[in-house]
DRENLUM-79250 format. One line per 8 residues: number of its first residue (from 1); for each residue x, y, z of C-alpha. Coordinates in steps of 0.05 Angstrom, whole numbers. Example, Ala and Ser with C-alpha at 12.3 -4.5 7.8 and 13.67 -1.06 7.14 Angstrom:
# residues 2
1> 246 -90 156; 273 -21 143 .
***
This chain:
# residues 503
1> 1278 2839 209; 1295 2772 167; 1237 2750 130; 1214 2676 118; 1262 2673 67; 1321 2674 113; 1353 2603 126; 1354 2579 198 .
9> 1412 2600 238; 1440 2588 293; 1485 2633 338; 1531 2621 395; 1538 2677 446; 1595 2665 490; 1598 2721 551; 1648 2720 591 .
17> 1644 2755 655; 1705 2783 707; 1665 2812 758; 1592 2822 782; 1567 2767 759; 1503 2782 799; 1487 2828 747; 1522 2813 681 .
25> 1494 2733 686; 1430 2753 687; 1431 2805 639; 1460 2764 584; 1400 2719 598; 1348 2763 592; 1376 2796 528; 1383 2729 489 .
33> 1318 2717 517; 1287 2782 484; 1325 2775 418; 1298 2698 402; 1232 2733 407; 1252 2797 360; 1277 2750 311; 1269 2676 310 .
41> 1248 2630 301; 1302 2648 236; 1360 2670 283; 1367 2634 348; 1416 2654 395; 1444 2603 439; 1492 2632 503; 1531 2606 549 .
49> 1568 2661 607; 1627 2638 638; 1660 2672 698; 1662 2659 777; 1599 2667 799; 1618 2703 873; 1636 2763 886; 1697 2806 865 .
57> 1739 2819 805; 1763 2764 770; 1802 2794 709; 1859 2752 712; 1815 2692 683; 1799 2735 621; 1857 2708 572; 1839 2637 587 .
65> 1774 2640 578; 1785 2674 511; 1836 2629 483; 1798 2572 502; 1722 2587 478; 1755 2609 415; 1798 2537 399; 1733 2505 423 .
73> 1697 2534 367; 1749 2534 317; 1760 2458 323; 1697 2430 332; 1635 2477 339; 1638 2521 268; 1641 2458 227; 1560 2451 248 .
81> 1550 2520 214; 1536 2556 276; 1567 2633 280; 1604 2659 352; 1593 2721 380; 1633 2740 440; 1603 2789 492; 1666 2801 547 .
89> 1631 2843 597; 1701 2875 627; 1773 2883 640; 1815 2921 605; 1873 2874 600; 1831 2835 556; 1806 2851 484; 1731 2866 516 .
97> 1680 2903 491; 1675 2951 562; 1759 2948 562; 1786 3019 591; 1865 3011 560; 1876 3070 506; 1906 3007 473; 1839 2979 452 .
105> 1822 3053 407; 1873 3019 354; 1828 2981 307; 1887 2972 266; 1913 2925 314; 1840 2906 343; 1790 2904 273; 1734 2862 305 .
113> 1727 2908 361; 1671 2950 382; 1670 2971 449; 1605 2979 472; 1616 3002 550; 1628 3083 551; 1706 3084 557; 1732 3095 624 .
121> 1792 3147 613; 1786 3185 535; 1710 3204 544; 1721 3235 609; 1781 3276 576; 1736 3299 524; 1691 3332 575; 1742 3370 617 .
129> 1762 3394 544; 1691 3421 523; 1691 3448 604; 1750 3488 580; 1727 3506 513; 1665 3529 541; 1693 3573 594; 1753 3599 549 .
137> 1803 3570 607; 1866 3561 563; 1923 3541 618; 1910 3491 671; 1950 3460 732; 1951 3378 745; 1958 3357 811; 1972 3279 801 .
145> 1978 3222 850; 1962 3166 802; 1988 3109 865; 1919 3117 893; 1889 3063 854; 1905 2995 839; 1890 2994 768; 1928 3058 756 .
153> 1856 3102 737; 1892 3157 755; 1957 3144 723; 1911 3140 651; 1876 3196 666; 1931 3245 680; 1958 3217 616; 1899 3230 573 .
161> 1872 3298 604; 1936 3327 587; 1946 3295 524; 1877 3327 502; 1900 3391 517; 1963 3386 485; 1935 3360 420; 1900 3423 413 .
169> 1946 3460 360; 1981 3492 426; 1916 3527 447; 1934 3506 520; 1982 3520 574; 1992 3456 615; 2035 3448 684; 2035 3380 712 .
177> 2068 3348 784; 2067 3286 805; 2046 3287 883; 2033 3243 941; 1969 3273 972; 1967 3233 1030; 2029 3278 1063; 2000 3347 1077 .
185> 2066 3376 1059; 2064 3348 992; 1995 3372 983; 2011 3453 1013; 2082 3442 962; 2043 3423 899; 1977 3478 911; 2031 3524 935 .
193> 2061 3514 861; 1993 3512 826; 1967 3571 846; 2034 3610 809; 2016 3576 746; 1938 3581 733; 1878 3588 770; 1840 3519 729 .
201> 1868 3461 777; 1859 3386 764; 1864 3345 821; 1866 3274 795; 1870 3221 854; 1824 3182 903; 1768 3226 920; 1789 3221 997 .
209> 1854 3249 981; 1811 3299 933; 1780 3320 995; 1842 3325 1033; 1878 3372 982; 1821 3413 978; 1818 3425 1058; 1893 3439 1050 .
217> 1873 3486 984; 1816 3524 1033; 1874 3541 1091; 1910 3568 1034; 1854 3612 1020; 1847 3589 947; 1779 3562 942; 1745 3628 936 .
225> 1728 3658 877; 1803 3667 842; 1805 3581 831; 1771 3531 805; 1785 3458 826; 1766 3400 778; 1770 3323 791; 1738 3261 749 .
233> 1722 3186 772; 1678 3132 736; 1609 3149 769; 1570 3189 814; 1560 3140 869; 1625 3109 922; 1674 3067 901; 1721 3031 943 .
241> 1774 3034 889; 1759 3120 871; 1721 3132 933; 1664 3169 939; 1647 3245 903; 1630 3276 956; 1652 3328 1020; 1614 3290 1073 .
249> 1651 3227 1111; 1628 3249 1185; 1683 3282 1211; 1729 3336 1238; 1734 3364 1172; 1663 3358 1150; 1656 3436 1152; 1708 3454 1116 .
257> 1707 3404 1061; 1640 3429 1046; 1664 3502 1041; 1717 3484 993; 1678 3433 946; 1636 3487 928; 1699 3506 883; 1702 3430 851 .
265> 1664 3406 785; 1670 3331 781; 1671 3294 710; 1632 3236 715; 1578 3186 679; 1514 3209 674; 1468 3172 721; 1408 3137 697 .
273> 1337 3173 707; 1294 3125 736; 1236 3103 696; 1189 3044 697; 1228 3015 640; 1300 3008 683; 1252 2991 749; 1226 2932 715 .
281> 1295 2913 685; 1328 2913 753; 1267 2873 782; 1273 2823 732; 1353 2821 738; 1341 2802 819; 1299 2759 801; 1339 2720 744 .
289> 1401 2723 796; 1360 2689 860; 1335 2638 808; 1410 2614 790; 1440 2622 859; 1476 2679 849; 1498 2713 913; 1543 2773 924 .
297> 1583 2794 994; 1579 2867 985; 1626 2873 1036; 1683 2836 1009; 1751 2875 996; 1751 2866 924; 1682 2873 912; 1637 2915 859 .
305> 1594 2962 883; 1512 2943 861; 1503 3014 830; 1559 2998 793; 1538 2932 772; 1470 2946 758; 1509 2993 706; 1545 2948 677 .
313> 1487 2903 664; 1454 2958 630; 1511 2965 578; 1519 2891 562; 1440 2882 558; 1458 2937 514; 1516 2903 486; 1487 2840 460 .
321> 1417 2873 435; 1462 2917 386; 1498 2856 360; 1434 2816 352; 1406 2876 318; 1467 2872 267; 1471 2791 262; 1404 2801 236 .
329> 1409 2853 191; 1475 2812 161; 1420 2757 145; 1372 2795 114; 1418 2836 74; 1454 2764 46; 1519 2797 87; 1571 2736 107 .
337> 1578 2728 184; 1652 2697 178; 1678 2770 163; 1692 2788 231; 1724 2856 210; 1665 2871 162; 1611 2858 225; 1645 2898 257 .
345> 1649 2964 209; 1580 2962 197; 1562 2983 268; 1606 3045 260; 1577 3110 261; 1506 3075 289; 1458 3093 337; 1427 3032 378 .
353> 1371 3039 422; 1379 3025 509; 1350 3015 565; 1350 3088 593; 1290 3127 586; 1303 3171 524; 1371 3163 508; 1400 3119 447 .
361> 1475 3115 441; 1526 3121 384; 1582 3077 361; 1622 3132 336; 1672 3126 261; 1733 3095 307; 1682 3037 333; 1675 3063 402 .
369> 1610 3080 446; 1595 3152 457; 1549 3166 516; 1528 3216 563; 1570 3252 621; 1561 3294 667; 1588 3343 719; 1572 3356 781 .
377> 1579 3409 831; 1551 3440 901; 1482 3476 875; 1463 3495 949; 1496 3521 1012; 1490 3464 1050; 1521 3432 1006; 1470 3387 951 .
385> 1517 3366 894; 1484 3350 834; 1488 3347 758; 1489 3416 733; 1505 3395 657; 1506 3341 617; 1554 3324 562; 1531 3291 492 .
393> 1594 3261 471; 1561 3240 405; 1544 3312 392; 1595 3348 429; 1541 3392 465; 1522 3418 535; 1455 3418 552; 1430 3430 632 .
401> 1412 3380 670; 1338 3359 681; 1348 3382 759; 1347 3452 727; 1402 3459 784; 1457 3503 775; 1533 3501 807; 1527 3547 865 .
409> 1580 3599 829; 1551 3605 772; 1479 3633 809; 1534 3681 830; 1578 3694 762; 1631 3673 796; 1652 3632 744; 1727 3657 746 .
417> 1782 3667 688; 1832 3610 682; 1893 3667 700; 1898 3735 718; 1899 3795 657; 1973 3807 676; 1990 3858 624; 2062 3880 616 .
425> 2083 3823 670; 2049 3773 621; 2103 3729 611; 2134 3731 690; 2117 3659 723; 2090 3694 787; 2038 3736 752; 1984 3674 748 .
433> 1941 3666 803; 1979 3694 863; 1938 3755 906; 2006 3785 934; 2029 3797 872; 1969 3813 845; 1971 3865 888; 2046 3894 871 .
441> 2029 3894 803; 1963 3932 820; 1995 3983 861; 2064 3988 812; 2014 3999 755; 1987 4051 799; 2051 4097 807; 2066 4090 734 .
449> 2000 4118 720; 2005 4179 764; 2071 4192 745; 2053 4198 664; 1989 4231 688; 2031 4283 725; 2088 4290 666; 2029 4302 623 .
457> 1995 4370 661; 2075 4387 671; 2082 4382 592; 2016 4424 586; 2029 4473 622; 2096 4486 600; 2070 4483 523; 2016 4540 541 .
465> 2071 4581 577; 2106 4586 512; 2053 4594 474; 2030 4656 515; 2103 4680 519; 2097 4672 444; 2042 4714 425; 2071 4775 476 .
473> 2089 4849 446; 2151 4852 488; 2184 4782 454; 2239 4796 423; 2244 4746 368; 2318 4715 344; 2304 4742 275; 2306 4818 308 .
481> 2379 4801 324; 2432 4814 283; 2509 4835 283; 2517 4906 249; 2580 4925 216; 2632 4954 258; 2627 5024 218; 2554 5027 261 .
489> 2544 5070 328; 2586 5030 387; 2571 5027 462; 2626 4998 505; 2605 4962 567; 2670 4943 600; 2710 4899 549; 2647 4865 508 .
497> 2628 4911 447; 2551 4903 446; 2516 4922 377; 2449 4927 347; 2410 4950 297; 2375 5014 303; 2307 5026 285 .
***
């Protein structure tokens, strides 16, 4: 903490918020309020959040508010001494600290970056990889339809799941289709296809048409034991623009969808454990947001869910605590504040502390948050789907989740292989995954085996034969036979002169 030799300063913090503002304004509030008292009266940060404050997504403001908070400053507030610190709380066409695009990961292009909201699309990827490194699956299927978003989720994630395998010194066999899920023959076409190549299926789309594919996957008989399905969306609660991770929607296929989910893991964020800590920061974010007028229609089209934007204002309260932490460090240490690119560094390879009940999180070497994920499954047979493990990304470890729940397979160890052990018919396209041939190459194998097995007594039984014949008095060896001279005794026999060798 600066001492009382630090000089007054004074600190501008600019946030600049595209969508739930019922959250984000508030919690931008209560973090500068929080850091004046950690470390004034030497440091003072002044804020100011700009955005719309009702409800919906407002991205397409982003640039202008950028361009023109920064030429404010440039031209008339830094000449008073005072520092900026931007806190963009979304939108990844922007140059945010939360922004998704695989775009932003180039700090070559984007030094003063550090994104401090878990990335949306390359974090996930990580943790379907450690889900295959941990099971040994080493080919998988992708079943794509990346049109069932509006900001293309899907189309990134397709993108990047494969890509991770594929980096992998060609550890990985990878099949890919592009599909629309929405037609049930597309669906029966690309499972149909799948279930040739591998028996580890991504299905990378809405969660409704998830559901869909899977119901088409179950009449196809390939949710038992043989398959796994795996699927990934932002977090474990509904979205309007993912949908919601779950089997149940109240109808018709309500039944089966539950039977077939129980062969699904879903990559997701972890969700927060509740603790008095994140209770009391929600209270006072309701609070703050009722004070300033804020309201939200929950039901409006383009509206964020509140479970997701109480998440968000968890990472920027977050957010601007780690960049007061390192604003003040810069001061005490005598560091200048005008080298964006050196601020920036020095929070690389960090741990910063949050609002989540045990859990810090890590700006990894490339200036990006690591966090926790999880992955759920269905732990009972009614169908309770729950964390069953919980990704470190920092670490790059597994650990159970708290539940002490388990996926409902793995009470079972029915955890299967990714393909079948095919053998000599390793390298035929129809040996992965398919029962009917499973079973011609079981029963072929089958034949081939009796047959040696049967050459083999024949080849016995032949040897001791001649080895009986062998050892008998009345053999009469080659070596007894020989031609005598004609001057010997002669027999005739017709017109063949037969002659041997008396004793």
């Amino acid at each position: 903490m600066c001492d009382v030799s630090c000089s007054d300063l004074s600190v501008l913090v600019v946030g600049l918020v595209g969508y739930s503002a019922e959250t984000l304004f508030p919690a931008i509030e209560l973090a500068a309020k929080e850091a004046n008292q950690l470390y004034g009266p030497h440091v003072t940060f002044n804020y100011t959040v700009l955005g719309d404050r009702t409800s919906g997504g407002h991205c397409h403001q982003f640039q202008e508010l950028v361009l023109s908070q920064l030429a404010e400053f440039y031209y008339q507030q830094r000449k008073n001494g005072t520092h900026l610190l931007l806190l963009p709380t979304g939108c990844s066409a922007s140059i945010v600290h939360g922004g998704s695009d695989s775009a932003l990961k180039d700090k070559s292009v984007y030094p003063t970056l550090v994104r401090l909201l878990p990335s949306k699309v390359e974090d996930y990827a990580k943790t379907f990889l450690a889900i295959m490194q941990r099971n040994r699956w080493r080919t998988a299927t992708f079943i794509c339809d990346s049109n069932s978003s509006v900001d293309y989720y899907f189309h990134a994630a397709c993108q990047q799941f494969q890509a991770i395998l594929k980096g992998e010194a060609n550890l990985y066999t990878v099949y890919d289709s592009q599909n629309d899920l929405s037609v049930e023959y597309s669906r029966r076409l690309a499972l149909t296809t799948a279930r040739a190549q591998s028996r580890v299926i991504l299905i990378l789309a809405h969660m409704d048409l998830v559901r869909l594919t899977l119901v088409t996957a179950f009449r196809l008989g390939m949710t038992k034991d043989d398959y796994v399905f795996l699927t990934s969306l932002w977090y474990n609660f509904n979205n309007p623009e993912l949908g919601a991770p779950h089997w149940f929607r109240n109808d018709s296929l309500d039944e089966v969808a539950l039977a077939a989910f129980k062969s699904l893991l879903i990559v997701t964020m972890s969700s927060p454990e509740d603790s008095k800590r994140l209770r009391e920061f929600h209270s006072s974010i309701d609070s703050i947001s009722r004070k300033n007028n804020i309201t939200v229609d929950y039901t409006a089209a383009n509206a964020i869910p509140k479970p997701e934007g109480e998440l968000y204002a968890i990472f920027a309260h977050a957010a601007f605590h780690a960049a007061a932490q390192m604003v003040n460090e810069s001061i005490a240490s005598g560091t200048d504040l005008n080298n964006g690119v050196d601020f920036a560094r020095r929070m690389y390879n960090r741990t910063f502390s949050s609002l989540l009940e045990g859990h810090s999180f890590t700006v990894n070497a490339n200036g990006d948050r690591d966090s926790l994920y999880a992955v759920l499954a269905v732990t009972t047979q009614d169908g309770h789907l729950e964390e069953v493990l919980l990704y470190e990304a920092s670490q790059r470890i597994f650990y159970p989740s708290p539940s002490g729940r388990n996926w409902i397979r793995a009470d079972a160890l029915l955890v299967p292989k990714d393909r079948l052990d095919c053998t000599y018919y390793e390298n035929t396209r129809n040996c992965h995954g398919d029962n009917n041939v499973t079973k011609i190459v079981g029963a072929t194998l089958t034949v081939v085996v009796m047959v040696l097995l049967l050459r083999l007594i024949v080849l016995l039984i032949t040897r001791y034969a001649n080895s009986a014949w062998k050892s008998s008095p009345f053999n009469l060896h080659t070596k007894s036979l020989v031609f005598p001279p004609r001057t010997n005794i002669y027999h005739t026999m017709g017109s063949r002169d037969i002659a041997w060798r008396l004793p």
